[in-house]
C-alpha positions as CSV (number, residue, x, y, z in Angstrom):
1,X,74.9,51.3,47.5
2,X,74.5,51.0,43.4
3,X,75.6,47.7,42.7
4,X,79.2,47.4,40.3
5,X,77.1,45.3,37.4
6,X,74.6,45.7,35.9
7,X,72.6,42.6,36.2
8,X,71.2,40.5,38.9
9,X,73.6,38.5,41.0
10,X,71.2,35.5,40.8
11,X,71.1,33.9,37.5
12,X,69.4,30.5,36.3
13,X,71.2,27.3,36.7
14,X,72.2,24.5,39.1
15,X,74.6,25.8,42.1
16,X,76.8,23.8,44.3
17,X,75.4,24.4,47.8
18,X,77.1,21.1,49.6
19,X,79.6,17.6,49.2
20,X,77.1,14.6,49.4
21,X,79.9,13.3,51.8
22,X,79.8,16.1,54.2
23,X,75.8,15.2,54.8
24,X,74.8,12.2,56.4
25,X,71.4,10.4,56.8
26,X,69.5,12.7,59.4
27,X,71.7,15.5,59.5
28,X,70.6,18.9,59.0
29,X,72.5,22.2,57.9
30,X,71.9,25.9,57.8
31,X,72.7,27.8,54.0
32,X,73.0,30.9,53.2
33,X,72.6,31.5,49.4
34,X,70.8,33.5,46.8
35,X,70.2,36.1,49.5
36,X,68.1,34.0,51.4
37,X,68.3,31.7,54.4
38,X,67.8,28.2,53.3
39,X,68.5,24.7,55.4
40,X,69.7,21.5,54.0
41,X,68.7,17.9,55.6
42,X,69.2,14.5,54.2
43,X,66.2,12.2,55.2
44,X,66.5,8.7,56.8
45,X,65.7,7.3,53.0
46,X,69.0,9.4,52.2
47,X,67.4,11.6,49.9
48,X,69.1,15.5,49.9
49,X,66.6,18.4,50.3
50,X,66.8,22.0,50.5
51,X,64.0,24.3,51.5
52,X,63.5,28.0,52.7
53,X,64.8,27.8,56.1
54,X,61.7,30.0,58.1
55,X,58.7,28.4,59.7
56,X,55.6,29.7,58.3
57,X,54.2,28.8,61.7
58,X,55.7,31.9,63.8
59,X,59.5,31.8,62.0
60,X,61.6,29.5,63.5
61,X,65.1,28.5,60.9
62,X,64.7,25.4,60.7
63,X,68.8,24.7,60.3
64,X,69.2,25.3,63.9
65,X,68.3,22.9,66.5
66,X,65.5,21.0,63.4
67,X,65.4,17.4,63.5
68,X,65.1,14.9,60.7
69,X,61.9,12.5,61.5
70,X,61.9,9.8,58.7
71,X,61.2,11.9,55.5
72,X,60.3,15.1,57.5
73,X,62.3,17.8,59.0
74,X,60.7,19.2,62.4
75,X,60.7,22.6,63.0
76,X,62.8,23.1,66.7
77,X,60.0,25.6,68.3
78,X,56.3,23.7,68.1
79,X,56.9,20.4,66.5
80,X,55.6,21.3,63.1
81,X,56.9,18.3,60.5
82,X,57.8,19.3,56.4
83,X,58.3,16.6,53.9
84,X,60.5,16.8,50.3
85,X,57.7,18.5,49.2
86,X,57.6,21.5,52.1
87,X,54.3,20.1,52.4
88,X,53.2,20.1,56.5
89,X,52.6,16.5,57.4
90,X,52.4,16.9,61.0
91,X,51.5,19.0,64.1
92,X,51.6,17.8,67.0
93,X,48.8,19.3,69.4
94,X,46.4,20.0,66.4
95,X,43.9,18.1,64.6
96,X,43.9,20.1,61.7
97,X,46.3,21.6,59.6
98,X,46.3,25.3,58.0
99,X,45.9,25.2,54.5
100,X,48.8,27.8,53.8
101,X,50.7,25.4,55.7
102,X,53.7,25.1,53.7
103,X,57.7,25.3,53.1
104,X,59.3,26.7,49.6
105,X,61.1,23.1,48.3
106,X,64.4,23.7,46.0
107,X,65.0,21.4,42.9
108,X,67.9,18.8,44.1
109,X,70.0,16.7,42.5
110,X,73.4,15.0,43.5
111,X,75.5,14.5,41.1
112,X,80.0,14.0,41.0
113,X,79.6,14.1,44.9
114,X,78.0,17.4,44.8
115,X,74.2,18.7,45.6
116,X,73.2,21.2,43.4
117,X,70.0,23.3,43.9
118,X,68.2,24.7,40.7
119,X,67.6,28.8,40.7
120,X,65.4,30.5,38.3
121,X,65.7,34.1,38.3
122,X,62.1,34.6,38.5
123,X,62.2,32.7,42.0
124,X,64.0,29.1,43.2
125,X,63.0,27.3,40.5
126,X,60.8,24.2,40.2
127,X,61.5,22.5,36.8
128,X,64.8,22.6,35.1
129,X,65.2,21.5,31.6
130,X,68.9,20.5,31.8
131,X,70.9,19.2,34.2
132,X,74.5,18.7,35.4
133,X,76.2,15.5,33.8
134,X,77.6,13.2,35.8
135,X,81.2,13.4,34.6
136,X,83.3,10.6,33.2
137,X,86.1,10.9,35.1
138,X,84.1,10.5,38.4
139,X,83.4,6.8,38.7
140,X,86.1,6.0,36.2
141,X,89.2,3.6,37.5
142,X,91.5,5.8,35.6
143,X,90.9,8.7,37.6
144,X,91.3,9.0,41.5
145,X,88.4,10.4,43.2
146,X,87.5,13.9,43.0
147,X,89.3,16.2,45.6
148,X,88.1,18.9,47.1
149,X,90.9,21.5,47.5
150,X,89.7,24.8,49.2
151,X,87.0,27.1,49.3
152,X,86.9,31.2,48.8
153,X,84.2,34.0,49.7
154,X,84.9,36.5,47.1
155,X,83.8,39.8,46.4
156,X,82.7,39.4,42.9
157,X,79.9,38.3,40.7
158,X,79.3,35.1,39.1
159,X,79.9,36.4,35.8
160,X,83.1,37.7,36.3
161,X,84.4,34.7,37.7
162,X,83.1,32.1,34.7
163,X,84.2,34.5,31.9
164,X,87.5,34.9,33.7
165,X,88.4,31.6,31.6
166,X,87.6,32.5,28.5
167,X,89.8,36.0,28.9
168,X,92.4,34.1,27.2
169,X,94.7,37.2,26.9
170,X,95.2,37.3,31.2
171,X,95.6,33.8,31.3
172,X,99.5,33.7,30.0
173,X,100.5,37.1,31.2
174,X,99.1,37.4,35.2
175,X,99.2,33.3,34.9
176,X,103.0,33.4,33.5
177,X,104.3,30.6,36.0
178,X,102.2,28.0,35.0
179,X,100.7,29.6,31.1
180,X,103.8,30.5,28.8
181,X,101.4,30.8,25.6
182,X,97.5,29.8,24.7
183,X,95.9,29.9,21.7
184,X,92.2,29.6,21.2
185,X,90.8,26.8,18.7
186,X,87.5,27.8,19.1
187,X,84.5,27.4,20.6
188,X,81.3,25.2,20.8
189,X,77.7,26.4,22.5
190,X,74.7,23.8,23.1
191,X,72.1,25.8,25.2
192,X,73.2,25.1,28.9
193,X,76.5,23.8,27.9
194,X,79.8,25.9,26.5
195,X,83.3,24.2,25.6
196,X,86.3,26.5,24.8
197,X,88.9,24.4,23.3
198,X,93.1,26.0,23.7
199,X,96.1,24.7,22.2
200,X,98.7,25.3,25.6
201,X,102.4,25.5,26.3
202,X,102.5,25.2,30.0
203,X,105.4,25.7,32.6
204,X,105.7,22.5,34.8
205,X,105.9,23.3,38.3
206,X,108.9,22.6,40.1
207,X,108.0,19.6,42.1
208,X,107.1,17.9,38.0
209,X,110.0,19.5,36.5
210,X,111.2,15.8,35.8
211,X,107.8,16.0,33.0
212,X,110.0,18.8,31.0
213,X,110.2,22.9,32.0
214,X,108.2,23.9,29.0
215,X,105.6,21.4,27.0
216,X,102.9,21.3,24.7
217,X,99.4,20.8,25.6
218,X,95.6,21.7,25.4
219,X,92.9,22.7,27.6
220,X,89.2,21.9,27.4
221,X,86.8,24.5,29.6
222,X,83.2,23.2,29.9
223,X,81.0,25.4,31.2
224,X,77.7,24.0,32.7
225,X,75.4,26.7,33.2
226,X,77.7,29.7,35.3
227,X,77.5,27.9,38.4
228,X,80.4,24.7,37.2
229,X,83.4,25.3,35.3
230,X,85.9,22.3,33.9
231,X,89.3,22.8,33.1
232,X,90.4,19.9,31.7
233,X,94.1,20.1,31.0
234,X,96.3,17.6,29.0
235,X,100.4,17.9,29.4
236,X,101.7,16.9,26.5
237,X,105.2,15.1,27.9
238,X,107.2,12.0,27.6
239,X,104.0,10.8,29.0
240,X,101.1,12.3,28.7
241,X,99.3,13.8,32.0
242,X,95.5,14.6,32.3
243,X,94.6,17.0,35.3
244,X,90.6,18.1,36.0
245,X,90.3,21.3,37.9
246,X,86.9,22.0,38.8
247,X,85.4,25.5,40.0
248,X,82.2,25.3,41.8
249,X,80.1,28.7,41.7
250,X,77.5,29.9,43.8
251,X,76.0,33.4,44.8
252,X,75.5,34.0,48.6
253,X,74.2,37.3,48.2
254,X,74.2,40.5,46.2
255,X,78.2,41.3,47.0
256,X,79.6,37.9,47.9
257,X,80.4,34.4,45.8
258,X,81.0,31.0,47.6
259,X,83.6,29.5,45.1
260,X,84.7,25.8,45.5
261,X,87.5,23.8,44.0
262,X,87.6,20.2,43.1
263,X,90.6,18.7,41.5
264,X,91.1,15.2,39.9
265,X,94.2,13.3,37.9
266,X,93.9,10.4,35.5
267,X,96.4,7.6,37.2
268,X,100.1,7.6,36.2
269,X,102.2,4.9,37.4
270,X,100.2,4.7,40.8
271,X,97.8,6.1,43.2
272,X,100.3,7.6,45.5
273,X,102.0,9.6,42.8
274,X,99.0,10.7,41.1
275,X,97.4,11.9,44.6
276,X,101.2,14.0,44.7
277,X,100.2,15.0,41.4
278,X,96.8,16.0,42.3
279,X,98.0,17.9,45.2
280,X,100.5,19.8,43.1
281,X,98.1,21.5,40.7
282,X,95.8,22.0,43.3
283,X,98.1,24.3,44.9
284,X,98.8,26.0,41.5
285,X,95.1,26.5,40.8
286,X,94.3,27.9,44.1
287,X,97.5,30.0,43.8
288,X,96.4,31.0,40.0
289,X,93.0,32.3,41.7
290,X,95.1,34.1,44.6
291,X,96.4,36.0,41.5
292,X,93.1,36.8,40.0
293,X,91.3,38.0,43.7
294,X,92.3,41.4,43.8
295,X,91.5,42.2,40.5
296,X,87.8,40.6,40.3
297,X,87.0,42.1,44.0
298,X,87.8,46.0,42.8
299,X,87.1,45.7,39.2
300,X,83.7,47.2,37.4
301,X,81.6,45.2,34.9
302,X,81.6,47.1,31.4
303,X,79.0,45.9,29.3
304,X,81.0,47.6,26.3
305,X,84.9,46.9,26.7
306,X,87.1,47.9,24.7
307,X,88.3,44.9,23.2
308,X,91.0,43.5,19.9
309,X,90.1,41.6,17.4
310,X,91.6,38.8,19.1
311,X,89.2,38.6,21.9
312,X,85.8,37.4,20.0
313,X,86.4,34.6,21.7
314,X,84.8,36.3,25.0
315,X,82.1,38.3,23.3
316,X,80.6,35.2,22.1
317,X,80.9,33.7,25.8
318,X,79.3,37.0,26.9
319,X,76.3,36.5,24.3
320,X,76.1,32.8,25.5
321,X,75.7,33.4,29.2
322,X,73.2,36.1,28.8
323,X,70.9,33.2,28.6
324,X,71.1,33.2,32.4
325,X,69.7,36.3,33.1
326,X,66.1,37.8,32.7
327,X,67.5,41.3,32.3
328,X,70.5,40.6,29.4
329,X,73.2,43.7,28.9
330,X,73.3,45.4,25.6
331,X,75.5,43.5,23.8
332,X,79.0,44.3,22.8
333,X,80.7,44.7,20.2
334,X,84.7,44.8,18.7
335,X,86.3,48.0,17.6
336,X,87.7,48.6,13.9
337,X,91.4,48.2,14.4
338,X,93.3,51.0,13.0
C-alpha cells in the first residue's frame, strides 16, 4: 500500500513512550513503537530503560513474563541477564558468554513525569544533542500537578498532527466554540525548539461563563522537536487564567500515532477550583481534537498546498521541522495573489 506522505513516519527526536508514575521499581512493560517491539523496565536502582524487546539468544520478548534482577532484566525462556547497557551480564548454565551477546539500548531520559526515548532516523539513536526541558510549571507551587487527560490511536502522521497548530486559519473556524478569532504575532525557531506566539479571543466554556462569554487572550505553542507540543493559553478576564495543554506524540508504526494529553492550570483561588478548571479545558481540548480526527485520518500530505499569503506562518513551520527527517520534501512555496 503506497503510503499517504511522502516522508518516513519516524523522525528524530525524543518521544513519549510512558508516565514515570505508571512504572515502578522492578516492573517491566511491553512497547510497541517506531515499528518495532521494544520493552520498558525500571531497575531496582529506579533507573528507566528501554531496549529492543527480542532475545538474541533464540527470540524470546523480553516484555512478557522478563524479570527485573537488580540492574538487569532476565530474559523469561533460558535465564539470560541484560543490563542498561543491553550488554549480557549473565547466563546461567554457561561459563562463557557469546561475544555478539547483546540487546539494542534506547537513549532515556525522564523528564515532567514522562520517559522519553531518543529516535534517530538512521536507527534508535544513541547521542542526542538536545533534550526536553523540564518545564516550569511542573514543580512549581503555582501550578497543580500535570494531568494526564486521555490518550488516542490515530490514523495520521506525526507531521500532520504538530503542524495542525500552527494552521492558524482551522483553528477559529472548525474550533469556533472555544477560538472566536487568532491572530499570529510571529514566530521564533532555535534548532530543536519552535514558539508560535497568537494574540486570542476565546469563547469561555459554559461551566466558566462567570470569567466573561467572549475575552481577550494569547497563546504560546512550543514545539520540542515533533514528538511535544505546548499550548500555553492565557484568558485575559477579570482575573487572569493560565491553562497548559500538553500533546505528547509518538509513532507506533507506519499508519498509526499514539497521542497523549497532559493538562495543567496555574492556581486560582484554590486547588479544588483550579482541578475543576483543569478538568474543564481538558474536556475542550480532547473535544477540539475529536473535531480534528476525521480530517487528519482521511486527508493526504501535499508538499505544495495551495496556500494565501496569510499562511507563511506554516511554511516556515514546515521548513523548521524538515530538520527531523533524513529525506526533507521539496519545499513550498506561496502563490502570487491576484
Amino acid at each position: 500500500m503506497k503510503s499517504r506522505f511522502p516522508f518516513t513516519s519516524f523522525p528524530s527526536g525524543w518521544f513519549f513512550v510512558a508516565y514515570s508514575h505508571k512504572l515502578s521499581r522492578g516492573q517491566v512493560k511491553p512497547l510497541h513503537y517506531f515499528g518495532k517491539d521494544l520493552v520498558l523496565f525500571r531497575t531496582e536502582d529506579g533507573t528507566a530503560c528501554v531496549m529492543d524487546a527480542h532475545c538474541p539468544h533464540l527470540g524470546a520478548h523480553l516484555g512478557y513474563g522478563g524479570k527485573v534482577k537488580g540492574e538487569t532484566l532476565q530474559c523469561p525462556f533460558h535465564g539470560w541477564c541484560f543490563d542498561s547497557n543491553g550488554h549480557c551480564t549473565d547466563i546461567p548454565y554457561a561459563n562463557k558468554r557469546p561475544p555478539k551477546a547483546q540487546m539494542r539500548n534506547w537513549l532515556v531520559r525522564e523528564v515532567n513525569g514522562w520517559i522519553m526515548v531518543y529516535h534517530h532516523t538512521q536507527g534508535h539513536g544513541e547521542f542526542s544533542d538536545w533534550q526536553i526541558p523540564e518545564l516550569p510549571e511542573y514543580n512549581s507551587q503555582e501550578w497543580i500537578s500535570f494531568q494526564p487527560v486521555r490518550n488516542w490511536k490515530l490514523r495520521t502522521h506525526i507531521r500532520e498532527l504538530a503542524e495542525n497548530g500552527m494552521d492558524v486559519a482551522h483553528l477559529p473556524f472548525l474550533h469556533s466554540q472555544i477560538i472566536a478569532d487568532l491572530k499570529s504575532d510571529g514566530q521564533e525557531a532555535n534548532d530543536s525548539t519552535h514558539i508560535h506566539y497568537l494574540s486570542a479571543k476565546y469563547r469561555l466554556p459554559p461551566a466558566v461563563s462567570f470569567f466573561g462569554k467572549e475575552v481577550d487572550g494569547a497563546l504560546e505553542i512550543t514545539s520540542h522537536g515533533l514528538g511535544c507540543q505546548i499550548s500555553r493559553v492565557r484568558v485575559k478576564s477579570w482575573i487572569e487564567m493560565r491553562i497548559l495543554i500538553v500533546f505528547l506524540l509518538t509513532p507506533i508504526d507506519e499508519e498509526y500515532l499514539d497521542v497523549h494529553l497532559v493538562v495543567s492550570v496555574k492556581e486560582i483561588f484554590n486547588k479544588p477550583i483550579t482541578r475543576a478548571i483543569a478538568a474543564i479545558y481538558g474536556k475542550e481540548a480532547v473535544r477540539s481534537l475529536s473535531q480534528d480526527i476525521p480530517i487528519l485520518e482521511n486527508k493526504v500530505y501535499l508538499n505544495n498546498p495551495l496556500l494565501c499569503d496569510s499562511e507563511k506562518t506554516l511554511v516556515e513551520y514546515r521548513r523548521w521541522a524538515n530538520q527531523f527527517f533524513l529525506a526533507i520534501p521539496e519545499e513550498i512555496k506561496i502563490p502570487a495573489q491576484h
